[in-house]
Backbone as ProteinMPNN parsed JSONL, in Angstrom:
{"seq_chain_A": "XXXXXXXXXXXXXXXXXXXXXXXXXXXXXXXXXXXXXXXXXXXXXXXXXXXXXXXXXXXXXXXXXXXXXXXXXXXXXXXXXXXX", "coords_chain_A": {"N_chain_A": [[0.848, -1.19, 0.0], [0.72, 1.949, -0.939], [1.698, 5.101, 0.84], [0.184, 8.554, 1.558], [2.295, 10.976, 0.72], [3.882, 13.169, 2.783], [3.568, 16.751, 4.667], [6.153, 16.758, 4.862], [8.13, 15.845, 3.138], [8.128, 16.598, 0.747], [9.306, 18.998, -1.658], [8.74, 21.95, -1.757], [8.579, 25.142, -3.398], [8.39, 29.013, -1.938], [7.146, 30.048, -3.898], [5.596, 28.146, -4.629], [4.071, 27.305, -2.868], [2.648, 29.601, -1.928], [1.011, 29.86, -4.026], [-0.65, 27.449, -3.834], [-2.104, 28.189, -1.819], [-3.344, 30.343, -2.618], [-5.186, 29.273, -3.893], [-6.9, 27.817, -2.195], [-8.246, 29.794, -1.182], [-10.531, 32.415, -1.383], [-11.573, 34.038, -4.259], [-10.871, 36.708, -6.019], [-9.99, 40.47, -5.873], [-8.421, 41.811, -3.774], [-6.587, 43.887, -3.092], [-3.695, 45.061, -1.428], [-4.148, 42.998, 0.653], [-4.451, 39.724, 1.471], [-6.398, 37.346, 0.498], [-10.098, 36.34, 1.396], [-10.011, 33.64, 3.473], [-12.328, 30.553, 3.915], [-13.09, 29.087, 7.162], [-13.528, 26.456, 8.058], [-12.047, 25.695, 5.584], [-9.249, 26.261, 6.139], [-8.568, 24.864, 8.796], [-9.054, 22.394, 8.052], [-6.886, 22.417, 5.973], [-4.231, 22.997, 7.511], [-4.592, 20.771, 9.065], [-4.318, 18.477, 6.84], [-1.863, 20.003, 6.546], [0.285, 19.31, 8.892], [-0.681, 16.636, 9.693], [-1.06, 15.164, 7.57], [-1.653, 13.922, 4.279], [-2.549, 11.332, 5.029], [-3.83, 11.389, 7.156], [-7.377, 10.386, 8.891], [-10.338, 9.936, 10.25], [-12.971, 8.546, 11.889], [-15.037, 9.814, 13.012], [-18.192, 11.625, 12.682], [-19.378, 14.282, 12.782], [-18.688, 17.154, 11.352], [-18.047, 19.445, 13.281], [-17.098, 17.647, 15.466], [-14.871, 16.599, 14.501], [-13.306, 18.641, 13.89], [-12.332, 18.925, 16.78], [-10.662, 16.732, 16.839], [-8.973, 17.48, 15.308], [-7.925, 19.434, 16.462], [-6.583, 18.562, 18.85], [-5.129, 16.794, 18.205], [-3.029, 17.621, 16.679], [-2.271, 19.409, 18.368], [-0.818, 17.766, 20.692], [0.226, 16.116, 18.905], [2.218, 18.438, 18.602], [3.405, 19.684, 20.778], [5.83, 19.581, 22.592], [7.235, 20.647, 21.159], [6.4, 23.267, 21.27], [7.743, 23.773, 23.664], [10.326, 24.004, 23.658], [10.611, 26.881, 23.203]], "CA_chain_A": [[0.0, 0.0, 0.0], [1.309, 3.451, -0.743], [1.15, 6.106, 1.429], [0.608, 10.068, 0.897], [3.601, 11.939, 1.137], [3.11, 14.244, 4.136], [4.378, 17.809, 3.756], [7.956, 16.637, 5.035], [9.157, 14.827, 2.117], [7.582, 17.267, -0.907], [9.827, 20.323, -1.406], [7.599, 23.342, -2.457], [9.472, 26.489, -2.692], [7.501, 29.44, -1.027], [5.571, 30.437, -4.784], [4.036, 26.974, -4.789], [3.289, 27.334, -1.113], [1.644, 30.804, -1.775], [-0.28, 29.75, -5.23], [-1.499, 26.598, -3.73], [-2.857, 28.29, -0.404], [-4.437, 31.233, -2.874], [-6.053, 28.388, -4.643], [-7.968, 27.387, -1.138], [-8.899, 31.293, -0.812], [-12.103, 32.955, -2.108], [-11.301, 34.655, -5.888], [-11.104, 38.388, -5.954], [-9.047, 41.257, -5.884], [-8.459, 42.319, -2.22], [-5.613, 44.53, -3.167], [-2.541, 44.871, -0.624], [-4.332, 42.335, 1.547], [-4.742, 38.667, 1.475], [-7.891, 36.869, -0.065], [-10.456, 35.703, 2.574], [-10.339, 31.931, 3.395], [-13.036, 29.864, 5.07], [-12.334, 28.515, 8.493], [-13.148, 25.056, 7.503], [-10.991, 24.71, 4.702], [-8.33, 26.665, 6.369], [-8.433, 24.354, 9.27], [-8.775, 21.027, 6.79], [-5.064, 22.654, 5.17], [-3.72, 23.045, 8.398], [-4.798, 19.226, 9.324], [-3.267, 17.858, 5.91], [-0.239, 19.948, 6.143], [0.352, 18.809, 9.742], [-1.3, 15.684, 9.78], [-0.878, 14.453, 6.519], [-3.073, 13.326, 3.639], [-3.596, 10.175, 5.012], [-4.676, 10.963, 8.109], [-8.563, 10.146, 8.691], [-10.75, 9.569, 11.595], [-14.442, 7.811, 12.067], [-16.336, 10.729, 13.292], [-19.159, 11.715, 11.624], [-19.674, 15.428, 12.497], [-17.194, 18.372, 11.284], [-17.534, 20.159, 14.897], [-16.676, 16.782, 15.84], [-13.76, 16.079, 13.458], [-12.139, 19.577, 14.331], [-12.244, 18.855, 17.867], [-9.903, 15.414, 16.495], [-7.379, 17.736, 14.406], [-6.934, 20.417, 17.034], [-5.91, 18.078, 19.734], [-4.25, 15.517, 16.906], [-2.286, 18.754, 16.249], [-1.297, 20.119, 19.771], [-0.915, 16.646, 20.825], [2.081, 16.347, 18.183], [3.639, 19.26, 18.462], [3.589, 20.391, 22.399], [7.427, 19.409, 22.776], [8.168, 21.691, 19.656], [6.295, 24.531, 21.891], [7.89, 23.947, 24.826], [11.692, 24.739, 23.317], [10.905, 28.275, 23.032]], "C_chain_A": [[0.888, 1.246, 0.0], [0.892, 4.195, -0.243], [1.301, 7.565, 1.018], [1.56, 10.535, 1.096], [2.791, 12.947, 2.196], [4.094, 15.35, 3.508], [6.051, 17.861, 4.002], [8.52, 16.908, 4.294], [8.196, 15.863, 0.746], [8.378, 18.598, -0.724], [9.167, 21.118, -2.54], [8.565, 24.377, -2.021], [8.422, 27.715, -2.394], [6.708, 30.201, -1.92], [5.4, 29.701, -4.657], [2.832, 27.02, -3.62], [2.242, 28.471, -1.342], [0.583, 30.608, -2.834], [-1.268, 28.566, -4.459], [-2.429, 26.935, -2.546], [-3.873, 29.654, -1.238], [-5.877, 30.582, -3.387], [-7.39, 27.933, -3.848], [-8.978, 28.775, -0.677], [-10.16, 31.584, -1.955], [-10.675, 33.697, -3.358], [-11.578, 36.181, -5.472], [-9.884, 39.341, -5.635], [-9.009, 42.225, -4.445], [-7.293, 43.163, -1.885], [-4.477, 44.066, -1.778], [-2.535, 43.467, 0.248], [-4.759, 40.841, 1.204], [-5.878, 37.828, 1.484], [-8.32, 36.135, 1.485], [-10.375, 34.075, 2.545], [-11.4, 31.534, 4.379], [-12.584, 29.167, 6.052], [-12.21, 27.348, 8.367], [-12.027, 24.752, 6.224], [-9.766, 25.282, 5.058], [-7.773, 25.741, 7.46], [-7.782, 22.43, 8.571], [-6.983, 21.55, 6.068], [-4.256, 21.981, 6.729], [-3.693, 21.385, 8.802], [-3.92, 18.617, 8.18], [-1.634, 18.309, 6.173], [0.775, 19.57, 7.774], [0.322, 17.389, 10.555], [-0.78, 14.904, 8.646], [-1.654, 13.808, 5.756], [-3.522, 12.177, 4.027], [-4.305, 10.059, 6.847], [-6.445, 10.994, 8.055], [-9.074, 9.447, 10.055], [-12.722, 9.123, 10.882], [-15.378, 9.021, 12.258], [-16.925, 11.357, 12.219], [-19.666, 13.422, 11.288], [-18.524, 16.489, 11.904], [-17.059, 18.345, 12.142], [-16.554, 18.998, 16.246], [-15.06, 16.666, 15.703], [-12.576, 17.295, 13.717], [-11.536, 19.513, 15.629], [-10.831, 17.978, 17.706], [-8.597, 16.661, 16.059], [-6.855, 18.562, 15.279], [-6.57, 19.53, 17.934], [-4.538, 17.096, 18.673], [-2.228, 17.016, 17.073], [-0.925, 18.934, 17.203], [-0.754, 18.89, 20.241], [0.767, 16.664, 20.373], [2.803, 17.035, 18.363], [3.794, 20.517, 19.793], [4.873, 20.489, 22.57], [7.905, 20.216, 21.273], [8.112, 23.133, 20.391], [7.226, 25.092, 22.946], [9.629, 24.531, 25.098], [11.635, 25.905, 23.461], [11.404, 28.875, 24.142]], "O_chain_A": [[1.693, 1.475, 0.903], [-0.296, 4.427, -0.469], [2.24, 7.929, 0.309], [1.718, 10.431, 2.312], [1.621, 13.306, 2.328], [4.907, 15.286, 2.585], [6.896, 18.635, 3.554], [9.327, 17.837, 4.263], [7.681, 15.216, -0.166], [8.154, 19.28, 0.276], [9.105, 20.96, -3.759], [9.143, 24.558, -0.95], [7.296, 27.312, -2.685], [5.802, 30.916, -1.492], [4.275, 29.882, -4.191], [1.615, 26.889, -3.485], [1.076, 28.305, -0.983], [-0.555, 31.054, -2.686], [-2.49, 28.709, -4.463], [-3.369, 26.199, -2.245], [-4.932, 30.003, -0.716], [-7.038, 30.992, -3.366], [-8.501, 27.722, -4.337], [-10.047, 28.783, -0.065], [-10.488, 31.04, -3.009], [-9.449, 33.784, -3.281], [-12.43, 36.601, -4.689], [-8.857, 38.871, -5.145], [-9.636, 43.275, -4.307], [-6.914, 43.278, -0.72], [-4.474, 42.949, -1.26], [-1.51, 42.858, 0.555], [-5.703, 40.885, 0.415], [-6.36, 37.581, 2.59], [-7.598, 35.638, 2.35], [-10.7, 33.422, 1.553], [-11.446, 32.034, 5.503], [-11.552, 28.535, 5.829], [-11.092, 26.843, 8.471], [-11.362, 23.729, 6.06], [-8.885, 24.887, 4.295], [-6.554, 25.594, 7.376], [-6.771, 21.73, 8.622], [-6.119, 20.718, 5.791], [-3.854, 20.835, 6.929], [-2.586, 20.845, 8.795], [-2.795, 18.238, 8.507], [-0.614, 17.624, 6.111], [2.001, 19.599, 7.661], [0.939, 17.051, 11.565], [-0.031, 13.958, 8.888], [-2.451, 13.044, 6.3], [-4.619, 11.767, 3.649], [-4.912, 9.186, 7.467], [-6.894, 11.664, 7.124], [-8.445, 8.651, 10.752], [-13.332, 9.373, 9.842], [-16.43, 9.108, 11.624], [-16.422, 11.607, 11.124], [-20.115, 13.858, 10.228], [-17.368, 16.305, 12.286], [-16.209, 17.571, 12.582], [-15.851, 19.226, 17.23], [-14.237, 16.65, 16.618], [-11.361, 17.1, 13.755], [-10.39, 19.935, 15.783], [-9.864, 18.39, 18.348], [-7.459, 16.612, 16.525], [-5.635, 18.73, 15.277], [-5.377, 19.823, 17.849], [-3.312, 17.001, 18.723], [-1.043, 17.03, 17.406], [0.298, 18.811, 17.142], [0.445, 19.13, 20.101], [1.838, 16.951, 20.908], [4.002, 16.756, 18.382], [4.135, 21.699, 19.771], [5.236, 21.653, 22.743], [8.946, 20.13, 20.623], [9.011, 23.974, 20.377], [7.497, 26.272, 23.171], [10.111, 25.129, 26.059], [12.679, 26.357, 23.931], [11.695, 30.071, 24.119]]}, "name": "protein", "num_of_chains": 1, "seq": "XXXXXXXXXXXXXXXXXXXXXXXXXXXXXXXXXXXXXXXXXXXXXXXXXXXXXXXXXXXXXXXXXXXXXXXXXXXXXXXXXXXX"}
């Protein structure tokens, strides 16, 4: 079985990073300032690029499912916080 590449192992230099995150943003010309994004799919990035495409859980609701990625999240990366 192959698994997704997580965002470790894919080197994006920081235009792919910025086209592919305008791509998740609303369309429009918002001059100086940065297109709006929805919270769900800003959260859902954040989960893939943290998580990794293959993570996936059982629950059935979103409010549910966010509850899963923000702990999933902090969970992982508490001992990254705690260096500072």
């Amino acid at each position: 079985m192959h698994k997704a590449k997580h965002y470790k192992n894919k080197k994006e230099t920081d235009k792919e990073i910025k086209e592919r995150i305008l791509k998740l943003a609303e369309s429009g010309d918002y001059g100086i300032f940065p297109p709006p994004m929805d919270a769900q799919v800003a959260l859902n990035e954040l989960c893939r690029f943290f998580l990794g495409d293959d993570w996936y859980t059982i629950t059935m609701s979103n409010k549910q499912v966010n509850t899963e990625i923000v702990y999933e999240i902090e969970s992982k990366y508490k001992k990254v916080n705690r260096k500072r």
